[in-house]
GUROKOL-986776 format. One line per 5 residues: number of its first residue (from 1); their letters; for each residue x, y, z of C-alpha. Coordinates in steps of 0.2 Angstrom, whole numbers, plus 5000, padded with zeros to 4 digits. Layout:
<nodes>
NUM> a> X,Y,Z  ...
</nodes>
This chain:
<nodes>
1> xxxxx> 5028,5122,5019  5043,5116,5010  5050,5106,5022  5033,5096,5028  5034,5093,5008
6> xxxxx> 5050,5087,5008  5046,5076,5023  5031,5070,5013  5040,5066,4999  5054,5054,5011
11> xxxxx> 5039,5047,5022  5031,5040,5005  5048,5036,4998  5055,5025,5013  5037,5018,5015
16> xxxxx> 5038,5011,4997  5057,5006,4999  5048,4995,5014  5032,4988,5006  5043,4984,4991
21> xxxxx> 5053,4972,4999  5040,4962,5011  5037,4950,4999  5053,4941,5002  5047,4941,5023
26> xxxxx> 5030,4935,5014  5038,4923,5003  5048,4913,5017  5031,4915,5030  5019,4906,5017
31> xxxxx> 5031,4889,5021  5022,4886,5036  5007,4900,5038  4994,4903,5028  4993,4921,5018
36> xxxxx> 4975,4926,5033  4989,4921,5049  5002,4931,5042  4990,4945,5039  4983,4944,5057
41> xxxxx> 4999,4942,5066  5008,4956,5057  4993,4971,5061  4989,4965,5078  5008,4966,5082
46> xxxxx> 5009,4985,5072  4992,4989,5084  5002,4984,5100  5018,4995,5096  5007,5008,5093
51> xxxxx> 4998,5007,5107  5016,5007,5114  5021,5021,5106  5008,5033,5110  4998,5027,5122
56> xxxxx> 4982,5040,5123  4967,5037,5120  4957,5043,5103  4941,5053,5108  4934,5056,5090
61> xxxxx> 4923,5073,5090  4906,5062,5080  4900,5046,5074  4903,5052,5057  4921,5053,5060
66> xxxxx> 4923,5036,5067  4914,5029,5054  4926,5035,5043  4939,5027,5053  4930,5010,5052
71> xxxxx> 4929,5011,5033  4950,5014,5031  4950,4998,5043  4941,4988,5032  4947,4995,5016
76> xxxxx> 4964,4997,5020  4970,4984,5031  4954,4971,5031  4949,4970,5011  4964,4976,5001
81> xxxxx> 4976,4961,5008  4963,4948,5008  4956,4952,4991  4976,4952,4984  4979,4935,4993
86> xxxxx> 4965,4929,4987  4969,4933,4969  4985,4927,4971  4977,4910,4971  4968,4913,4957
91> xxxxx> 4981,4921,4945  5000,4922,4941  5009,4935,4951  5014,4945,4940  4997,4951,4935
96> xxxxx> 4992,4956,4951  5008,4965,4953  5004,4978,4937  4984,4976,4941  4988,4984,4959
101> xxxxx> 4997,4997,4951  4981,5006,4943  4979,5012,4962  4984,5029,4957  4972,5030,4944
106> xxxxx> 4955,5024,4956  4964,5038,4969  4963,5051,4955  4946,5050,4949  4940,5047,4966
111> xxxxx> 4948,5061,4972  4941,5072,4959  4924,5067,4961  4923,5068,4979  4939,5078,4985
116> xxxxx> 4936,5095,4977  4951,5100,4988  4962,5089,4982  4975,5091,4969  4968,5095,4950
121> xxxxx> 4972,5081,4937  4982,5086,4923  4986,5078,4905  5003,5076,4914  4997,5064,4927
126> xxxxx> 4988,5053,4913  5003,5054,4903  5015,5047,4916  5003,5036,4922  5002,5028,4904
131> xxxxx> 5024,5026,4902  5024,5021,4920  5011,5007,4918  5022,5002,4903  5036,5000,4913
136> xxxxx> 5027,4988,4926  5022,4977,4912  5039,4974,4905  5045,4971,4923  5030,4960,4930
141> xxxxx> 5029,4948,4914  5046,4949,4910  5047,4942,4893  5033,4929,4897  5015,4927,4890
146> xxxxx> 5003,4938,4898  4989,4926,4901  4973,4931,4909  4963,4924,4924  4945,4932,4923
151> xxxxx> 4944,4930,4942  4959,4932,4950  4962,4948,4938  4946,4955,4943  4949,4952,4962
156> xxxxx> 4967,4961,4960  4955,4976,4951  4945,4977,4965  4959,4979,4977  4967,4992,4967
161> xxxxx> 4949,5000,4968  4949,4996,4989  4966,5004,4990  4960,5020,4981  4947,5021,4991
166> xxxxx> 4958,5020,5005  4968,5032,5001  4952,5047,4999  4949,5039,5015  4966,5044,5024
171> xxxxx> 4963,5061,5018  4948,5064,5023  4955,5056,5043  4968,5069,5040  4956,5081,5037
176> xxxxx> 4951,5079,5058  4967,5087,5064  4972,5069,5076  4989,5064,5078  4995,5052,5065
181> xxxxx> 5001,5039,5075  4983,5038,5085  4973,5039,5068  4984,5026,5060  4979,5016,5077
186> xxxxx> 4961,5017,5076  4961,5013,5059  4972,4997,5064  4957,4993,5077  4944,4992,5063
191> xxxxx> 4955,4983,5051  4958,4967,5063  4939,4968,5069  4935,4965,5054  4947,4952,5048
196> xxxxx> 4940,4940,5063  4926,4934,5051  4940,4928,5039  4950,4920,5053  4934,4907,5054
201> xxxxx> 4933,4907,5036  4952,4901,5031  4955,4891,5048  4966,4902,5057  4978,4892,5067
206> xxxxx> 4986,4902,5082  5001,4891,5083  5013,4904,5093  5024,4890,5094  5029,4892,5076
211> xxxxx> 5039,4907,5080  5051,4898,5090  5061,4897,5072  5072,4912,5070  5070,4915,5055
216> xxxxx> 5051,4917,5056  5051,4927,5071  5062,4941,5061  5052,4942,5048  5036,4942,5056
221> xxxxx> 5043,4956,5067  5049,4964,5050  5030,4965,5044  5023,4970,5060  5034,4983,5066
226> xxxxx> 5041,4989,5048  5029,4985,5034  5014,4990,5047  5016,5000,5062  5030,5012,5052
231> xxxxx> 5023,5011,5038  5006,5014,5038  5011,5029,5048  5023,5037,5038  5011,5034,5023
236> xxxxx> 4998,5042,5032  5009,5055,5035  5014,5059,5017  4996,5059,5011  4993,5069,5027
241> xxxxx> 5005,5082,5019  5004,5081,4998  4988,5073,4995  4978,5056,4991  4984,5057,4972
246> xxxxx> 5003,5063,4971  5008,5049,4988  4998,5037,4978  5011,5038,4962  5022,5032,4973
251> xxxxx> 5014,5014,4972  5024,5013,4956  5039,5010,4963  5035,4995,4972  5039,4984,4956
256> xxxxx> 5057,4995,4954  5058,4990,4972  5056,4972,4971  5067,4972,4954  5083,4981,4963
261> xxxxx> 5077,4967,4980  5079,4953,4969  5095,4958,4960  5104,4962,4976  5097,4948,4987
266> xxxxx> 5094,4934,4979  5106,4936,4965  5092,4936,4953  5096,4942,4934  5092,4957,4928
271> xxxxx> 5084,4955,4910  5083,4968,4896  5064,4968,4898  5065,4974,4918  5079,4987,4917
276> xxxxx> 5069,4996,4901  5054,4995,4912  5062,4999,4927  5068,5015,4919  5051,5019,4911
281> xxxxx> 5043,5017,4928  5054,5030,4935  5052,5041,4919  5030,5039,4924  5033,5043,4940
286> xxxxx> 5043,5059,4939  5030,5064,4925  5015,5061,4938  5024,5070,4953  5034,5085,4943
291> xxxxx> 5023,5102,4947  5021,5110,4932  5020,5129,4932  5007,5137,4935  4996,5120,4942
296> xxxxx> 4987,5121,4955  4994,5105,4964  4996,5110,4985  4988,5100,4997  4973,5108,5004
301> x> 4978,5111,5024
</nodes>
């Protein structure tokens, strides 16, 4: 038991590590792609490895159960990147960044109301929700002018609420007894079904030719194999073995993430305002995760 926590704990922690730093593969891709081409390529890549990987075939047991798989698709992989794209357009990027960090919160009243198994919340979680929330703000706005964007704020709220949902989701799909790597596959399938409609919708060009520049080609490569196909199976994983809510408080170290990124490779500055947040994030985090005695905080198996 201790050791499939532990693995837990280093399956969240390197997938955070991963998703932390893909906005600098994003960044350089957005030169000549647009945010649904990156999107496609990168999950139809992670499918293929899969399919590599493990190639069985899924037989689910019901229809119940693969319509569960189809809602993780379309939440998870289809809806959460396009509605954070999407506000991206509308809004500065540092408010979706602490907006997407209320994830945790939507997974922990969700999984409350509809996950009587799951983990119980305590005043703890709340409270280190509250100081870790603080912290993103100091690094997201660092030292600039919060300035609201009715629409693009409430599009990065509802992909914290899709992620949440997500997340119950991947619990529940754990709940089934498959192998991760086939679950996270499946979900996969669903996810780009899905995202077809929007290909038509933000005229998707498949120019393959593009990848010809090396530079794309790695990190295209690093999205698909890394940020997708890894990732969304180590993440899985880990909420496979603690829970929807305690891998969710992992979400706030994505900011930490970017900050350390940023500093280290691209020789950006680190202010007084995202070194105090950076710290107070950490201080939330610990807060959410640490098991007090006595709570009732195991995964249900």
């Amino acid at each position: 038991m201790k050791n499939k926590t532990t693995a837990g704990h280093l399956a969240a922690l390197l997938t955070i590590v991963i998703w932390g730093t893909t906005f600098i593969s994003t960044k350089i891709l957005l030169t000549d792609f647009q945010p649904v081409e990156i999107l496609f390529f990168r999950f139809v890549m992670g499918f293929l490895v899969l399919c590599t990987a493990y190639p069985r075939i899924l037989k689910t047991a019901n229809f119940k159960q693969e319509l569960v798989f189809a809602l993780a698709g379309l939440c998870g992989i289809c809806l959460y990147y396009l509605l954070e794209n999407i506000a991206l357009t509308f809004t500065m990027a540092s408010n979706v960044g602490v907006i997407i960090s209320v994830a945790p919160f939507f997974t922990a009243i969700l999984a409350h109301l509809f996950m009587k198994s799951e983990e119980k919340l305590r005043l703890q979680f709340f409270i280190g929700f509250a100081i870790a929330m603080l912290g993103i703000i100091l690094i997201s706005l660092n030292g600039q002018k919060l300035a609201l964007n009715p629409i693009g704020d409430f599009l990065a709220m509802i992909a914290a609420f899709v992620w949440a949902c997500y997340s119950i989701l991947t619990r529940k799909i754990s709940s089934f007894g498959y192998p991760v790597i086939l679950s996270t596959r499946r979900t996969f399938f669903y996810g780009i079904l899905f995202m077809i409609p929007a290909l038509f919708i933000f005229d998707f060009q498949a120019e393959l030719s593009r990848f010809t520049n090396i530079t794309y080609l790695f990190n295209i490569l690093y999205l698909g194999l890394g940020a997708s196909a890894l990732c969304f199976v180590t993440w899985n994983f880990a909420v496979k073995e603690l829970g929807a809510i305690k891998t969710s408080v992992y979400i706030y170290m994505v900011p930490v993430i970017t900050v350390v990124t940023s500093v280290s490779i691209l020789h950006e500055q680190l202010t007084l305002s995202a070194g105090i947040g950076t710290a107070l994030t950490l201080i939330g985090l610990f807060l959410s995760e640490h098991k007090t005695k006595g709570s009732e905080n195991e995964p249900a198996k």
